[in-house]
N, C-alpha and C positions, 0 to 999 in steps of 0.2 A: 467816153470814147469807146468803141465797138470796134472789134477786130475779129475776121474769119480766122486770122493765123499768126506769129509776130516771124520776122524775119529769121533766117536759120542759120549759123552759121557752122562751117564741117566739126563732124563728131572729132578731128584727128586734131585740129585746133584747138578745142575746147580741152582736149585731152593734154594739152602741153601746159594748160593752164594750171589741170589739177596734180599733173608731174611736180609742179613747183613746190607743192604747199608740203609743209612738216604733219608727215603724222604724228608727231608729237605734240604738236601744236594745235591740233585738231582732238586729239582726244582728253590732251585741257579743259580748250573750249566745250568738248560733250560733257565734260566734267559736271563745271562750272556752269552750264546755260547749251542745252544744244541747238538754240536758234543760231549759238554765235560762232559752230561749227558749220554753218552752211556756209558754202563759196560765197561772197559777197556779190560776185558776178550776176548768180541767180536773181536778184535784185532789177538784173538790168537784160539780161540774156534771156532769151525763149528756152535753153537748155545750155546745160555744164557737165561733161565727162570729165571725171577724175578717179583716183586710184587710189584708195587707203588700206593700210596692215594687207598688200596683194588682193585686193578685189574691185573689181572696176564698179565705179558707181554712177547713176545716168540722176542729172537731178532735172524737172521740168517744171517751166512757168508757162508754156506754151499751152491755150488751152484746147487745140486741136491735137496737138500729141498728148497729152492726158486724156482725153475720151480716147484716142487710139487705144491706150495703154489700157484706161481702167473699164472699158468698156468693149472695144472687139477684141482686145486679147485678154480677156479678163482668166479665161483660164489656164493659161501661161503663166499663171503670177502663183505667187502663194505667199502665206504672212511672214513667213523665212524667224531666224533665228533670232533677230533683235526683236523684234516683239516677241516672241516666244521666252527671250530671259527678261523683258521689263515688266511684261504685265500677266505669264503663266503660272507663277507662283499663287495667284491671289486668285486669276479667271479662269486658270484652269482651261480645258477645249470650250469654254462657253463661246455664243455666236460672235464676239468681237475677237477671237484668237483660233478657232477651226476654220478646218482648210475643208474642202470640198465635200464627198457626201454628208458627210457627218457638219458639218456646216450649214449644209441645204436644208436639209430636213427638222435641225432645229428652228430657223428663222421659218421656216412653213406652220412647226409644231406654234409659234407664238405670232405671226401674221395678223390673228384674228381680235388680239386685244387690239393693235393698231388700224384699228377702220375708223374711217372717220364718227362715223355711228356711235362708236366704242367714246371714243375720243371726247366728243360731244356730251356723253353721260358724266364725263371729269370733271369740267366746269365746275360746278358746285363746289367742290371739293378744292381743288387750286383755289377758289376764291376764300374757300374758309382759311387756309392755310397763310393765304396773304395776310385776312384780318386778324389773325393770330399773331402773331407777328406785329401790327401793330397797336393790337392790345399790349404785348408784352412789352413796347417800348413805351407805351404810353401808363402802365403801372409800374415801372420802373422807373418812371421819370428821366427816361435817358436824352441825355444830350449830344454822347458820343456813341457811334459805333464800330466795331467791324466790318463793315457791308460783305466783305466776305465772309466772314464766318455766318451773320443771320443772313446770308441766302444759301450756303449751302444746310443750314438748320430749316427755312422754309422748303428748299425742293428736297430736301431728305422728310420731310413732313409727309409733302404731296405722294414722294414715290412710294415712302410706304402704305399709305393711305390708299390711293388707288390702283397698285399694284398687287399687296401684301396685303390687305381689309384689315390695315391697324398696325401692321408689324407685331402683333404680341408681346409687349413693352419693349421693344428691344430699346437699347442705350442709348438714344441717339448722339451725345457727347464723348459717348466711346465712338461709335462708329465715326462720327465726323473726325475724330483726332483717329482712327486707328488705317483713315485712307491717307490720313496726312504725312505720318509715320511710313506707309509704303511709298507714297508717291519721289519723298524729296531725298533721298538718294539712287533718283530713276537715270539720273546721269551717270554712275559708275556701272549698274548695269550696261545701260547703251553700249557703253566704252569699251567693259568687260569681253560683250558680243561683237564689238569691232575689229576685237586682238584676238576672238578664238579662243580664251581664255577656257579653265575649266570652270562650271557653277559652282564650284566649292571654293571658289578664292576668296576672303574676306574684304570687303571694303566697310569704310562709315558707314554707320546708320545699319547695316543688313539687321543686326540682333535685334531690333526694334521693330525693324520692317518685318523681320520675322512672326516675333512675336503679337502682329498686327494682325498678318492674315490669319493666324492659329486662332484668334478671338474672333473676327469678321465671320469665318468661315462655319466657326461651331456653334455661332448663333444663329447660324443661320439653320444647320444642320438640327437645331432644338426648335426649330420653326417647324420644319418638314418632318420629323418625328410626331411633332404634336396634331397636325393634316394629316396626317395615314391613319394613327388613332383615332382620331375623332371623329365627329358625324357630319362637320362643315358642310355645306353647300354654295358657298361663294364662290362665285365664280367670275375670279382674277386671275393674275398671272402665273400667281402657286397652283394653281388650280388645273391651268392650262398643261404647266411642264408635268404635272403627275399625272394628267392622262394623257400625254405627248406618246402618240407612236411612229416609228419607223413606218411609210407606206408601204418599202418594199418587204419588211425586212418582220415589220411587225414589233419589234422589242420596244421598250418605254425605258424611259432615262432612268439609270442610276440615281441615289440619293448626292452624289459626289456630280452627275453633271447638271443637275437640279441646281445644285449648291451654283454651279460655275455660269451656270445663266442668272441669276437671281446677284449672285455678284457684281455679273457686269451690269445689270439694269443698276442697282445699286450704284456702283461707282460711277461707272461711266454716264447713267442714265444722269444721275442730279447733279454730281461737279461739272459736270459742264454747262448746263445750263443755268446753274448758281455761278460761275465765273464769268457767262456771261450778262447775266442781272446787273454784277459787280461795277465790270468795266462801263454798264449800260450808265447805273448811275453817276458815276466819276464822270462820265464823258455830257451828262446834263447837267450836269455840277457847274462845267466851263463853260455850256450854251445855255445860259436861260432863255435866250428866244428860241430855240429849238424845244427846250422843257415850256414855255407858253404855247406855245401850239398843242404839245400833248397835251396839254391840263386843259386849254380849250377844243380839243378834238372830246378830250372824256366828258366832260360838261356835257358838250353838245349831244352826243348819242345817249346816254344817262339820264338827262334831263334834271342832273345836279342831285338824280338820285344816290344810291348805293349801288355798286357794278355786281351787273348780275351775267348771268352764263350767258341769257340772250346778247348783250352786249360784247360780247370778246371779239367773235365775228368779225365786228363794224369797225372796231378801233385800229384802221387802216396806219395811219402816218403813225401811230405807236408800235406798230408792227417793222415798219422802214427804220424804226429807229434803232429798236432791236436790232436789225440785218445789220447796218452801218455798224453797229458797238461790234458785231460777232466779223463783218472786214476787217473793221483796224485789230478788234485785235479776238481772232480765231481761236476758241475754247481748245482743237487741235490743232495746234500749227503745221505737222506735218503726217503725210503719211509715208509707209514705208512697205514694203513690198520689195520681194525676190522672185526673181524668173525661174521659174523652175522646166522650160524647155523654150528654145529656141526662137524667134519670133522676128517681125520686119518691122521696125517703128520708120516710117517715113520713106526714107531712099537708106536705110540703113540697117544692119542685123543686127540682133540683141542676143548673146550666148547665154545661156541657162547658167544660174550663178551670179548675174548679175544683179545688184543692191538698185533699187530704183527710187526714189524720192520725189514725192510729188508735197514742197516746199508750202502750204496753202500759206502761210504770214508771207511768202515771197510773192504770190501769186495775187494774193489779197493787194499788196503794197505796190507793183505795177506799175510804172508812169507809160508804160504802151498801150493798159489794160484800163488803166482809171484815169481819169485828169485832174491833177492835184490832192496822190494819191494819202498824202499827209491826215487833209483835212476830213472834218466831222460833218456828212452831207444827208441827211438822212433821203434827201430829196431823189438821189442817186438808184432807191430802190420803188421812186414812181413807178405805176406801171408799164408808161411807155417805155422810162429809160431801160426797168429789166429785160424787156423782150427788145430792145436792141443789143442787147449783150449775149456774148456766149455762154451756153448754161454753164463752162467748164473755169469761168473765168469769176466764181464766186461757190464757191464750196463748203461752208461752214462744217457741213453732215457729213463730208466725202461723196464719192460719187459712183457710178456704177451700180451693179449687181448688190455691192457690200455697202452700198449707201447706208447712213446710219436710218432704222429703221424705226427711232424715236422722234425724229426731225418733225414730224409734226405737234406731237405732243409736248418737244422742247418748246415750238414758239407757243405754242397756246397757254400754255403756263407762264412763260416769262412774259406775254400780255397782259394776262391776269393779274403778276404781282407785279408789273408795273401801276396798271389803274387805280386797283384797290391802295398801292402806295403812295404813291404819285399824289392824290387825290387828298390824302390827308396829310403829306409831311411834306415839307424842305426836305431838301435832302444838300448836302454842301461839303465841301472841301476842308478838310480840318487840316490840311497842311498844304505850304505851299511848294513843294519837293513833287514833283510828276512822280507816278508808280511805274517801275522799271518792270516790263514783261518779265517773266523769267519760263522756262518751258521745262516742269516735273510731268512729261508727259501732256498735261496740259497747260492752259497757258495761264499760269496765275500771276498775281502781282508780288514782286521780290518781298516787299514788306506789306507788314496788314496796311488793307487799305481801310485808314481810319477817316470818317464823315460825322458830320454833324446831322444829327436829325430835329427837326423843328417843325411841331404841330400848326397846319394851317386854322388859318380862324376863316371860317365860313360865315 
């Protein structure tokens, strides 16, 4: 289903709906899961005005007022306070948490790793990463796994590898447990930032989360000490931010906002894209006729070879299926943003101060926007059916200006270790209990999603 717009009903209506609701009840649910603080409405509504701890909130599923929003008023907005207390501790001003110049000029300063061109040279690299990975299952003798944990261990592989030329042994089983450590008490943050609260109030988990980014960060920092000293010549993305200069201004980053970009590629770059590997597999788990079609899409372009770089390209319907796994269920489920002056969304004002929420799990899950928005289609991302659709009405990356600036390099990897996996294992359902989303920022599953892996015979 395709829609220019979905019906609108008054912002003063909407607003008697969110009069209703307890903010005590609400900041529970951000507690506990902050998908299940979203108005339910939003599910079904183009937009929902409501009011929580005195601040009017505007949430959107419409995807004509979301380009309004994150696109002609893009600079009207700024990343406001709740993201600044969930994820500045650890990113720091890096590009997924600065506001405007200083914002700009870093995602200019790193632009250049992401060209296609660039992108294309990774290949290799993603693929050895996948087949690492199933060496390691297959000298193991494993039958069960994680699938979360070994794909956030493969794209924490890949990013150091093609970002970092190696990482410099860093830990990778620290690091993987010490994002995990920040991420799951991301809900009393949110919460904290909804009451205004001061950052020095204690909640669960902080002294851990704490103690996560102080190790994250100074290994990283013994990264970037040993680049200055030395004679390196690679040229990656550490390489990039240490000759990163201001255009106007001329100055080169700090060793502290080096640290805060190289973070977020870090975090943000591979847990998402390993969560959505995750969901990708669970959800071929339950379709084997959507899993025989990739396994005969890779056949077929392969020629039952080994997946090599030239191949990533072509493996179209493994790409759709990606996309479908990243709808149902979105690596970010939402964005957030604060108006920081004045603006007209539609036939209506928006006052600076106002909390704006562009809901993607709501947006994604849509019965105006998708038809039979439940089900697993990967078909849905043909190419005709995409360009019937509104670009604003499928979001995985975000959108606008602040689009995520890894989004190609996510799918091209998570194509990668589909083929190269896909090709050689089963991959199955070790329980019969659905994994319940849960949203630490991103959108993991409540419990380890455990699978069976089973070496195909060729």
């Amino acid at each position: 289903m395709s829609l220019t717009a979905l019906p609108r009903p008054s912002l003063s209506y909407l607003g008697s709906l969110g009069a209703a609701a307890s903010t005590v009840r609400a900041l529970t649910a951000i507690v506990r899961n902050p998908l299940e603080a979203l108005p339910p409405e939003i599910y079904r509504e183009p937009i929902v005005v409501s009011r929580m701890a005195g601040a009017p909130r505007i949430y959107l599923s419409d995807p004509v007022l979301i380009h309004e929003v994150l696109v002609k008023n893009a600079n009207a907005l700024g990343k406001g306070e709740e993201v600044r207390r969930a994820l500045g501790p650890a990113l720091g001003k890096g590009l997924l948490t600065a506001d405007g110049a200083h914002w700009k000029w870093q995602r200019q300063s790193v632009a250049h790793a992401f060209r296609h061109e660039k992108l294309r040279a990774l290949q290799p690299a993603m693929i050895a990463a996948a087949e690492d990975t199933g060496q390691r299952w297959r000298v193991q003798g494993t039958t069960t796994v994680d699938i979360g944990h070994e794909m956030m261990r493969t794209t924490f592989d890949i990013i150091v590898e093609t970002m970092m030329s190696g990482g410099a042994g860093i830990d990778v089983g620290r690091v993987e447990q010490g994002i995990t450590d920040y991420l799951k008490p991301s809900g009393w943050t949110f919460a904290l930032s909804v009451l205004g609260a001061p950052d020095w109030i204690p909640y669960p988990g902080r002294r851990k989360a704490s103690a996560a980014v102080a190790f994250l960060r100074s290994s990283l920092h013994a990264i970037i000490a040993d680049r200055r000293e030395g004679v390196d010549q690679r040229q990656d993305l550490v390489a990039m931010l240490l000759a990163a200069a201001d255009p106007e201004t001329g100055r080169t980053m700090t060793g502290e906002e080096i640290v805060d970009n190289l973070m977020t590629f870090i975090t943000a770059g591979h847990e998402t894209t390993a969560l959505g590997l995750a969901w990708t597999f669970h959800l071929l788990a339950l379709h084997p006729a959507v899993e025989t079609r990739v396994l005969e899409e890779i056949v077929t372009v392969t020629g039952g070879q080994a997946v090599a770089a030239e191949h990533i390209a072509k493996l179209a319907f493994t790409r759709q299926v990606f996309a479908e796994a990243m709808r149902l269920y979105p690596p970010a489920p939402i964005i957030t943003r604060t108006v920081i002056r004045d603006f007209v969304l539609g036939e209506h004002s928006v006052a600076a101060g106002t909390i704006i929420y562009v809901p993607i799990h709501a947006v994604h899950h849509h019965p105006a926007l998708w038809d039979s928005p439940e089900a697993f289609d990967p078909d849905r991302f043909a190419p005709e059916a995409s360009k019937a659709r509104h670009r604003y009405a499928y979001m995985p990356f975000g959108g606008g200006p602040r689009v995520c600036i890894g989004n190609a390099f996510a799918v091209m990897e998570a194509v990668a270790v589909l083929a190269v996996l896909l090709s050689a294992f089963r991959v199955s359902a070790a329980s019969a209990s659905p994994p319940q989303p849960i949203m630490k920022v991103t959108l993991r599953p409540k419990e380890s999603l455990v699978m069976r892996v089973e070496q195909r015979h060729v």
